[in-house]
N, C-alpha and C positions, 0 to 999 in steps of 0.2 A: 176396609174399602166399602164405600156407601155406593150403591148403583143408582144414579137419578133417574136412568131414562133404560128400558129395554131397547134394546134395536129396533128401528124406526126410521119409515120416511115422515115421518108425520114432523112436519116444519114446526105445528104449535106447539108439539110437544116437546120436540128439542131446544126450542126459544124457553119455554116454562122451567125447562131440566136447566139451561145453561143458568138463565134467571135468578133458580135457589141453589147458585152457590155459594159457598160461604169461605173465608180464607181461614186457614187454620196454622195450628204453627206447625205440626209433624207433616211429614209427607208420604207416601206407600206408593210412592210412583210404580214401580217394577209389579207391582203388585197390581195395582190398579190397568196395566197394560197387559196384565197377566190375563186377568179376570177378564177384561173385556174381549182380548181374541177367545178366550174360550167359549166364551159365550156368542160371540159370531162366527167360531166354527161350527157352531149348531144347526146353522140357518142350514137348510136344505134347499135346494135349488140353485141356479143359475144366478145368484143376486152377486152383486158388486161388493165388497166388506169395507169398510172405511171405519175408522175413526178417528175422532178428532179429539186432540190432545190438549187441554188449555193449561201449562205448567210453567214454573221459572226452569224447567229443568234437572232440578235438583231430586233426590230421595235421600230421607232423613237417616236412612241405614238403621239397622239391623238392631233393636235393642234402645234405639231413640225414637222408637215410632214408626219409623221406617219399616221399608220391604224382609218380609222371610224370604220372598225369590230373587236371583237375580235379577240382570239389564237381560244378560244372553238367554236366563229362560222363557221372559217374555217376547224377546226379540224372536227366536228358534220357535215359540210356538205363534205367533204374528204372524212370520212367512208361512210356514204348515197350513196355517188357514188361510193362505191368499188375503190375507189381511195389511189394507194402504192406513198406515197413519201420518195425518196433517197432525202438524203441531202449529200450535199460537204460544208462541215462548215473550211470557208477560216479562221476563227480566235476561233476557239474552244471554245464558247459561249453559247451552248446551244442546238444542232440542233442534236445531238444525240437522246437527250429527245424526240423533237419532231419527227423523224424518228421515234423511237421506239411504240412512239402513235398512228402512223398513219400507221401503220403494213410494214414500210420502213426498210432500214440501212440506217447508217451514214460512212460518207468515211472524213477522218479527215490526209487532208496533211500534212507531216511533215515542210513545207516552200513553200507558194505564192509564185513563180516569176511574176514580172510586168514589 
């Protein structure tokens, strides 16, 4: 898992984080939803936890590239931290569901441009 951007309201920094992504073939989804509430359960204070998910939905599993954690231990440590995930599901695979579990939406484009 590559972290682009620390937790941040900083707009520029999110647009520059979102910017240098890059498509790869593996995926560490669970993992990468792992990382991320942990790291905004850190935040002290009063702040609002969000993130935002930009995936087909998919994780490459276990031994393919994929996640060592499960969906549930990311999902169980996401609520723990009062943690909302939006999803942007670039291939309409599933990311609804998990939006919906993790007390987020789901935003579902009609066509990726690349």
């Amino acid at each position: 898992v590559r972290v682009l951007c620390e937790p941040t309201s900083d707009k520029e920094r999110l647009k520059a984080a979102i910017g240098s992504i890059r498509v790869e073939t593996s995926t560490a989804m669970h993992d990468a939803l792992y990382v991320a509430a942990e790291r905004l359960k850190k935040i002290e204070g009063d702040w609002r936890r969000a993130l935002v998910l930009l995936s087909d939905g998919l994780d490459s599993g276990a031994g393919n590239g994929g996640s060592k954690r499960s969906y549930e231990d990311a999902e169980r440590l996401a609520l723990e931290a009062d943690v909302r995930c939006y999803t942007i599901d670039i291939a309409r695979a599933g990311s609804t569901i998990m939006a919906g579990e993790m007390r987020g939406y789901a935003i579902m484009p009609q066509a990726v441009q690349t």
